[in-house]
C-alpha positions in Angstrom: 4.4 9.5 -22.9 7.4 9.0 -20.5 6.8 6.1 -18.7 9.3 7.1 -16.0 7.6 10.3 -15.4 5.7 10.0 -12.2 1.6 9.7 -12.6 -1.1 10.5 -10.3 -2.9 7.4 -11.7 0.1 5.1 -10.9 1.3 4.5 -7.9 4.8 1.9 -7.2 5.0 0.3 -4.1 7.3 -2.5 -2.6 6.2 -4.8 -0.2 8.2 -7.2 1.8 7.1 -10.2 4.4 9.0 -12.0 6.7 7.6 -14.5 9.4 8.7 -13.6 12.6 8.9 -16.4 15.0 8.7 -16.2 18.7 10.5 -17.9 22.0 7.2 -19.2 22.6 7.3 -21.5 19.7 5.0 -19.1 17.9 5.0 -17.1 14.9 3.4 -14.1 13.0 3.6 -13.0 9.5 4.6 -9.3 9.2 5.3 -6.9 6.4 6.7 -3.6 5.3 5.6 -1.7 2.5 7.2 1.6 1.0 5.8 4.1 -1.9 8.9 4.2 -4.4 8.4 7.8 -5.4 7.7 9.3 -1.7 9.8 6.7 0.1 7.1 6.5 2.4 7.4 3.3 4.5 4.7 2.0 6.9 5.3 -1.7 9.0 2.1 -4.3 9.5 1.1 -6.9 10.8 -2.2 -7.7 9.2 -3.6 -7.4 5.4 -5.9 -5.1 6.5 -3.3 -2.3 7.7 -1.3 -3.2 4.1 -4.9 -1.8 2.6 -5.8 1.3 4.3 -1.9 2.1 3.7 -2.9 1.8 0.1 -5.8 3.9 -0.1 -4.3 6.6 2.0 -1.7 6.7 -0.6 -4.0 6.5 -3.7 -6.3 9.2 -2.2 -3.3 11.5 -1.7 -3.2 12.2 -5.7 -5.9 10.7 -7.2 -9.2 12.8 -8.2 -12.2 13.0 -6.6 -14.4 11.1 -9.4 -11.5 8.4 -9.6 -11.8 7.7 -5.4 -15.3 7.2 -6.1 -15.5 4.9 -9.2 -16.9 1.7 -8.3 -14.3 -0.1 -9.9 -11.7 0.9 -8.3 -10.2 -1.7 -6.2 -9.1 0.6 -3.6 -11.8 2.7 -3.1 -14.0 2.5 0.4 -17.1 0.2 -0.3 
C-alpha cells in the first residue's frame, strides 16, 4: 500500500495556536487548523469549533457505517 496515496480513512490536519493578548490586559487562545490534502483552512477560537471542523471534514469522505460506529471519536454522540 502507498502510504502517500491519499485515504478516505485518513485524514492530515495541521493545527496551530497562538495567544492573542489584548490592550485591555486580556488574552484569548486562538487557533487555525488546515486539511493538508484540500488546503482547507478554518480560524477558532474555542475547542469546540476545532471539533465540528473535524467532523465536517471526516464526514466529507468517510462512509456511512464508519460516521456511525460508536467508536469513532469523531462521530456525533
Amino acid at each position: 500500500m502507498d502510504m502517500d496515496a491519499p485515504s478516505p480513512r485518513s485524514h492530515l490536519f495541521t493545527v496551530r495556536l497562538w495567544l492573542e493578548e489584548f490592550a485591555d490586559g486580556g488574552s484569548e487562545w486562538r487557533g487555525k487548523v488546515q486539511h493538508v490534502l484540500s488546503g482547507e483552512t478554518r480560524y477558532f477560537r474555542n475547542w469546540h469549533a476545532l471539533r465540528v471542523f473535524l467532523q465536517e471534514m471526516s464526514r466529507r469522505s468517510a462512509p456511512v457505517a464508519a460516521a456511525q460506529n460508536p467508536e469513532n471519536p469523531l462521530a456525533s454522540h
